[in-house]
C-alpha positions in Angstrom: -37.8 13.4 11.3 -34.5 15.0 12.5 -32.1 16.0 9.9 -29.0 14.8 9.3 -25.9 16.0 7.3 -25.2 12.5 5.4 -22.4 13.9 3.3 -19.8 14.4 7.2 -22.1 11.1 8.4 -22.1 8.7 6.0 -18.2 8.7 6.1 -17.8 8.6 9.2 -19.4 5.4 9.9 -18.3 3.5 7.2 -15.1 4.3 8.4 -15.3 2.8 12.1 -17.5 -0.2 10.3 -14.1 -0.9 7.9 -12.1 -0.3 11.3 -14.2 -2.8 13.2 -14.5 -5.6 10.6 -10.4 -5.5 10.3 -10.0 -6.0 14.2 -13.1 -8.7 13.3 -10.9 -10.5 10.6 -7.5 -9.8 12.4 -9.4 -11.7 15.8 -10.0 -14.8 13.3 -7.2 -15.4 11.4 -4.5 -14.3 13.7 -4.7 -18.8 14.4 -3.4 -19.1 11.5 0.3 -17.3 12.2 1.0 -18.9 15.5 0.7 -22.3 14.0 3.6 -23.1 15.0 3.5 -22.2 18.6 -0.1 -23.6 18.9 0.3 -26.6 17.4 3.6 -27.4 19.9 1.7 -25.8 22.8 -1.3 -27.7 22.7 1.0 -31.1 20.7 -1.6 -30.7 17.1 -0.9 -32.6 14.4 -2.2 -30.7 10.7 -5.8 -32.0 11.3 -6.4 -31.5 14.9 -5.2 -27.7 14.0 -7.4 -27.8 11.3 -10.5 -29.2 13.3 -8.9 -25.9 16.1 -9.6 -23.7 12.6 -13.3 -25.3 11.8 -14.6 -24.6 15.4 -15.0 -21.0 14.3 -17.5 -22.4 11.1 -19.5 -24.0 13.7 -19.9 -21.1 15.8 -20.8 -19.0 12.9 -22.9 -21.4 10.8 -25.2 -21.7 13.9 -25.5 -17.4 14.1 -25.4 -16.1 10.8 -28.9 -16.3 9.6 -30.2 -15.9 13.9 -27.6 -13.0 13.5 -29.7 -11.6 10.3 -33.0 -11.8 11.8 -32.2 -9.8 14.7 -30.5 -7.4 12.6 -33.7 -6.9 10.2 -35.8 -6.9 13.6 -33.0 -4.6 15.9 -31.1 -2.9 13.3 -27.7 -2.8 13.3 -26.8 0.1 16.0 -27.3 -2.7 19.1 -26.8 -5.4 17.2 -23.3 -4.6 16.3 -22.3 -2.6 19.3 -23.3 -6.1 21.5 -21.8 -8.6 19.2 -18.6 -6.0 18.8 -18.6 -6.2 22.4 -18.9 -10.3 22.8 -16.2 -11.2 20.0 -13.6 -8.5 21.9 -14.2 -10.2 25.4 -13.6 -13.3 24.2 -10.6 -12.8 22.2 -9.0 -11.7 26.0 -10.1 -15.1 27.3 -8.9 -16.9 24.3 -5.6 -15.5 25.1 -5.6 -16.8 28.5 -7.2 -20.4 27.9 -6.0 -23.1 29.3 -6.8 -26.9 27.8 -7.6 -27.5 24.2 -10.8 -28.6 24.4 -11.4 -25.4 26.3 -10.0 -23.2 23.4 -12.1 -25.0 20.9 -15.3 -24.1 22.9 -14.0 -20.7 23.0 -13.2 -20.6 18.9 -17.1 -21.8 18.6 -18.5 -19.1 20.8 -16.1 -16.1 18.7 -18.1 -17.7 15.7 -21.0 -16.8 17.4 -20.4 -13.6 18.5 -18.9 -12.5 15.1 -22.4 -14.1 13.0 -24.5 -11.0 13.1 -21.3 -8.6 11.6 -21.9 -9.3 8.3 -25.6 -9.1 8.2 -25.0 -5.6 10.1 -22.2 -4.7 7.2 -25.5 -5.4 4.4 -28.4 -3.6 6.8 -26.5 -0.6 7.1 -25.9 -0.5 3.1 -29.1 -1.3 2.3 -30.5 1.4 4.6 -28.0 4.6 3.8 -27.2 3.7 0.2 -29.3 3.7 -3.3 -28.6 1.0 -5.7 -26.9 3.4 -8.0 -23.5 3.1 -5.8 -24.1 0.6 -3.5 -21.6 -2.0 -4.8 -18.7 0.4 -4.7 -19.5 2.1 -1.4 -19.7 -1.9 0.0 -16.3 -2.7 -1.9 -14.9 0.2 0.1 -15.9 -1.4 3.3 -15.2 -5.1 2.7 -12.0 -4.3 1.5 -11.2 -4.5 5.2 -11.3 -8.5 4.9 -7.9 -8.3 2.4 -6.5 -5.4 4.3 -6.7 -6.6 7.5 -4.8 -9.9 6.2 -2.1 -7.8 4.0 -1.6 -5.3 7.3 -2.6 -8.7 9.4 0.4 -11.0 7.9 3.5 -8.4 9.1 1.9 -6.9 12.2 0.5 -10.7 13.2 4.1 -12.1 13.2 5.5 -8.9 15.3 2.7 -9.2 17.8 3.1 -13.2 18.0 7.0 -12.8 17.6 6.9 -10.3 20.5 3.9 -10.8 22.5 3.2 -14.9 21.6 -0.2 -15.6 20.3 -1.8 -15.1 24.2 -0.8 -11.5 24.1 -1.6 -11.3 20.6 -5.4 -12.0 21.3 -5.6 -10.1 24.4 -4.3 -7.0 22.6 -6.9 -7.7 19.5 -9.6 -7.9 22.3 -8.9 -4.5 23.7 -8.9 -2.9 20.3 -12.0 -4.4 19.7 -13.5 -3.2 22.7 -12.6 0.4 21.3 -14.4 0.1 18.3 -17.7 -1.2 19.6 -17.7 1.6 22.2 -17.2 3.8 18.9 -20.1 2.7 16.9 -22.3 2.5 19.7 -21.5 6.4 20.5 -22.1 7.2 16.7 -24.3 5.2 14.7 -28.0 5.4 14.8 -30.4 3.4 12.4 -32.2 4.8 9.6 -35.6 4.2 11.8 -34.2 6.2 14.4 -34.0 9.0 12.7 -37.2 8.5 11.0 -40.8 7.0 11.8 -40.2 3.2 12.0 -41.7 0.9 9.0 -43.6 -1.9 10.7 -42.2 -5.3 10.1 -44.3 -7.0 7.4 -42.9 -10.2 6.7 -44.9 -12.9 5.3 -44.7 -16.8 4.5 -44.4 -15.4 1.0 -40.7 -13.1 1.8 -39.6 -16.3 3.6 -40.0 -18.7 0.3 -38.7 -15.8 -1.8 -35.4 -15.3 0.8 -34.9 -19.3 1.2 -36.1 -20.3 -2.6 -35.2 -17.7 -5.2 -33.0 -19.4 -7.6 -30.6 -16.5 -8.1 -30.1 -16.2 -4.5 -29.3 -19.9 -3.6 -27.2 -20.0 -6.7 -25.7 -16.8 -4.5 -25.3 -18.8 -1.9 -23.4 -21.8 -3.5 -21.1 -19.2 -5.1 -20.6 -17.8 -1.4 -20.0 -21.1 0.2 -16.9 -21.3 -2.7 -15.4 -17.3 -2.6 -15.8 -18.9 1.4 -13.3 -21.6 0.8 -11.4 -20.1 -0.9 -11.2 -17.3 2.0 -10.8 -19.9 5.0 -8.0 -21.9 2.8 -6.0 -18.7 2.2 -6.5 -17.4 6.5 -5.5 -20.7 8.4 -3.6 -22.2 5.7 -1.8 -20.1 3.7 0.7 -19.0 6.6 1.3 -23.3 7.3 1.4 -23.6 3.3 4.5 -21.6 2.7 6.2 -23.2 6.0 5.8 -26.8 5.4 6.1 -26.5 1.6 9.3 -23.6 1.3 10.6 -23.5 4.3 9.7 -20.2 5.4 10.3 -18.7 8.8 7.0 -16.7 10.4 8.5 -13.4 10.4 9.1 -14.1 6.5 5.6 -15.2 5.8 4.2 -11.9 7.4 5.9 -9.9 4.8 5.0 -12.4 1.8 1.9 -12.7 2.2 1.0 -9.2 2.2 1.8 -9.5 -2.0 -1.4 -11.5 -2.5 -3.5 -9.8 0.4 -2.8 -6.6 -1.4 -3.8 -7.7 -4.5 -7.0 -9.4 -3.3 -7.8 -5.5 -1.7 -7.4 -4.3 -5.5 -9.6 -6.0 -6.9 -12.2 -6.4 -4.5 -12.6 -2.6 -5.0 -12.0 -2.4 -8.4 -15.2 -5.4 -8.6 -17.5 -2.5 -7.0 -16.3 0.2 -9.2 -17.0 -1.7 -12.6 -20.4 -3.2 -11.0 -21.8 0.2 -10.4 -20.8 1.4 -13.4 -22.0 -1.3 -15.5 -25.3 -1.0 -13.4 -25.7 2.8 -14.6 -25.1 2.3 -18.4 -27.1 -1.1 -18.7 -29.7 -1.3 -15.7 -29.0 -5.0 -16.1 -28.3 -6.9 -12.8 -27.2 -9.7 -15.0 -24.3 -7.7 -16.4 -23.4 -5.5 -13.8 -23.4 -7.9 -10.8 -23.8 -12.2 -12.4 -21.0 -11.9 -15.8 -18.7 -10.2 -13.2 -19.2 -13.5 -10.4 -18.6 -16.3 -12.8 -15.7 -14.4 -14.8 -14.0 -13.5 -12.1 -14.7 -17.1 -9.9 -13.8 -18.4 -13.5 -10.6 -16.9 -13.8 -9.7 -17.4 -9.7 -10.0 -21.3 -10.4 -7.5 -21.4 -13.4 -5.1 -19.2 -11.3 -4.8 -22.0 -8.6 -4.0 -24.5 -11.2 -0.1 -23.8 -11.8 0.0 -24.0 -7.9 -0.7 -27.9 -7.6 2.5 -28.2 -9.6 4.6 -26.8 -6.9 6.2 -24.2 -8.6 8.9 -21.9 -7.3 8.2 -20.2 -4.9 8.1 -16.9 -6.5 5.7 -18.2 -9.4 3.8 -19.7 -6.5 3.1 -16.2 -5.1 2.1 -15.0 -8.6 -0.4 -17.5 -9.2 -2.0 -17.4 -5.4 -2.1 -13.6 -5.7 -3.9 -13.8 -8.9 -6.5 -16.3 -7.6 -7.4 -14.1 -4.7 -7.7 -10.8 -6.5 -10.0 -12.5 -8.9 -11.7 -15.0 -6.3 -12.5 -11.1 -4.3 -13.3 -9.5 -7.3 -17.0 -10.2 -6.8 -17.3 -9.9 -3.0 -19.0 -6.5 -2.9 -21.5 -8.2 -5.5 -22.5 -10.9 -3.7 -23.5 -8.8 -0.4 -25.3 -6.5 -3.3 -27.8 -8.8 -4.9 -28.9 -9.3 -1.7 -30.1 -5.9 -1.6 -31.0 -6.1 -4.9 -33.3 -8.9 -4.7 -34.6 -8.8 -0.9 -33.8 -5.3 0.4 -36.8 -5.3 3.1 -34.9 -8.6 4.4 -31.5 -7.9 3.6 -29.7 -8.8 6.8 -31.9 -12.2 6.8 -31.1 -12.9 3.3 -27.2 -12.5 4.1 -27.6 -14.2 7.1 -28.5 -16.8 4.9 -25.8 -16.5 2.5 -23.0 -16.2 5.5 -24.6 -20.0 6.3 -23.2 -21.3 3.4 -20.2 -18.8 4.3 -19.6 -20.6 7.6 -20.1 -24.3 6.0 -17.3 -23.1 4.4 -15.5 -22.5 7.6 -16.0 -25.5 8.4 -14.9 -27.9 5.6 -12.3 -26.1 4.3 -10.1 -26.2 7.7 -10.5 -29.5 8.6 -10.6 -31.0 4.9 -7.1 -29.0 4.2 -5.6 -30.4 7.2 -6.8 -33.6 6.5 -5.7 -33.7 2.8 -2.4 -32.5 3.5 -1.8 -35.0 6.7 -2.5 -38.0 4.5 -0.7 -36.7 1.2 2.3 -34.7 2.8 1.3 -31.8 1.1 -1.4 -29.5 -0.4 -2.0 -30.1 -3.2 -5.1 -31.8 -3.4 -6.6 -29.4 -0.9 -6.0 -27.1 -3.9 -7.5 -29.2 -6.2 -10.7 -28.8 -3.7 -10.8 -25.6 -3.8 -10.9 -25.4 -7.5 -13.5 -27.8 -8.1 -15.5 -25.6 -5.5 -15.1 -22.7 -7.2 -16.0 -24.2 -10.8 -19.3 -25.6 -9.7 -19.8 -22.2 -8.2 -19.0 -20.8 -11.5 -21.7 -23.4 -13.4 -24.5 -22.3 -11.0 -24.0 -18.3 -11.4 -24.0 -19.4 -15.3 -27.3 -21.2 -15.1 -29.6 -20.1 -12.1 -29.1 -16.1 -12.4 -30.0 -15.7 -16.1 -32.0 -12.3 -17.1 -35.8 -13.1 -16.2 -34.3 -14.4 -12.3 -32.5 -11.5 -11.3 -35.0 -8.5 -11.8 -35.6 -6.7 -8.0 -37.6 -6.3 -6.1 -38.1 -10.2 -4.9 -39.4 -8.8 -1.1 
């Protein structure tokens, strides 16, 4: 086994992973701030923009568990450096597409491309990190998501403003390029630096990954953090122009209040989760009572908003529900670990399924809902109804004698 200095290398590649998964979430929702000039491009109506916005979900509902597999079976050094690779070219070629039809193809195969991220994100955790700080240590590196929509919303409408939304993409590809060079130069697999474990997986880890109550109550939760997540990228930006008014270079600097905010408290959900974990050894307390509070009090949050408040009580409420719908992020790439660490990519492929079902419905269902009713406010109402039943399933199906590791 050759020996490496974890303390200089562990930092370094959790940096160029957060790096990478903000040019991954800046190359999805920057859609969402050229509304405007896509939907009188290509002559979209709210739906067919939203059905533009659920091509991604198809892409990555199809990839995310694939994605998993050949992350358990490849490990994340060529897995990520390849799909790093893909989602960068064709973020160029989105930005020279020419058609509709042939930019939805192209928003199907970048969901593609970006399915095995995630699972990579959880292998590389799962490998490096003991369960001790793992939550924390994850919140550090998902907190790209928020940040990459709080730095996304100003430097999205400069770049679009400046550039339009063609040069936008092609400039996101490039960057993107530059990071998957990067990880491919510097990370190496546990197993690589180690004799390799031979793969023993069994009918028996398959029924535990696909059938474990706490995990598909995991999932469901997921599929609603999800919705909420896709609402807030290709919606939000369309939200606070058709319903106040507001001009794109405004929205970029709004909507970095409640970005910021979900940031905070997706890293302040790690912190507690770990440190709960050490006093109590409970999984229940430290990862479950965290998910339904905080999925609880994300739900209420939204409420105010269906009553179309001002807009600066508005921006209170919708900051509030994404801190707290974040909050528990981290903890739901965790119990993955916690419950199926030999098969933790597959198992979060399996999660990101519900993830991308989310990407999905929530597009095209917003769109739809706020063509026929002229506004958004029972796409709102969605959400929160997703988020409860979420909430109810945490409650029930990940009680004490469920959620003791290992599972695998």
């Amino acid at each position: 086994m050759r020996l490496i200095d974890t303390k200089l290398y562990l930092p370094l590649i959790i940096t160029i992973l957060f790096f990478t998964l903000m040019i991954n979430y800046f190359d999805r929702s920057a859609i969402a701030y050229a509304i405007s000039q896509i939907q009188q491009e290509f002559q979209l109506n709210n739906l067919e923009f939203g059905a533009l916005g659920a091509a991604f979900g198809f892409g990555y509902l199809f990839m995310t568990v694939v994605g998993g597999m050949l992350v358990d079976k490849f490990k994340a050094h060529k897995v990520l450096s390849g799909s790093a690779a893909l989602w960068s070219i064709l973020s160029i070629l989105i930005g020279i597409v020419t058609g509709y039809w042939l930019f939805y193809a192209l928003r199907v195969l970048l969901g593609v491309t970006e399915g095995p991220c995630f699972p990579a994100v959880t292998r590389v955790i799962a490998d490096w990190l003991p369960m001790t700080n793992r939550v924390k240590i994850m919140a550090c590196t998902l907190v790209a998501v928020p940040l990459a929509s709080a730095l996304g919303a100003p430097l999205m409408a400069y770049l679009i403003n400046h550039f339009s939304w063609r040069g936008t993409y092609i400039i996101l590809g490039f960057a993107g390029l530059i990071f998957a060079v990067l990880w491919a130069l510097f990370y190496r697999d546990k197993t690589e630096l180690s004799t390799p474990v031979q793969d023993k997986t069994n009918k028996s880890d398959w029924k535990k990954v696909l059938f474990t109550p706490a995990l598909l109550a995991n999932n469901f939760a997921y599929f609603s953090y999800g919705y909420l997540l896709f609402f807030a990228l290709l919606w939000l930006p369309g939200y606070l122009e058709q319903s106040y008014g507001l001009k794109l270079h405004q929205i970029g600097w709004f909507l970095t209040i409640p970005w910021l905010c979900a940031a905070i408290f997706l890293l302040a959900g790690g912190f507690i989760s770990d440190k709960l974990f050490a006093k109590t050894q409970s999984i229940r307390i430290a990862r479950s009572h965290i998910i339904w509070i905080s999925q609880l009090l994300s739900a209420l949050c939204f409420i105010p908003v269906i009553l179309s408040p001002h807009l600066t009580t508005a921006l209170i409420f919708i900051s509030l529900g994404l801190g707290f719908g974040f909050m528990s992020n981290s903890i739901f790439y965790s119990l993955n670990i916690d419950l199926a660490k030999e098969h933790a990519a597959t198992s979060l492929g399996i999660m990101d399924w519900f993830f991308g079902l989310a990407g999905i419905i929530a597009p095209w269902l917003t769109g739809y809902l706020s063509k026929i009713t002229h506004n958004f406010n029972s796409a709102i109402f969605m959400m929160i109804v997703f988020t409860l039943c979420g909430v109810v399933g945490i409650i029930v199906f990940q009680r004490e004698s469920l959620v003791k590791p290992p599972y695998s």
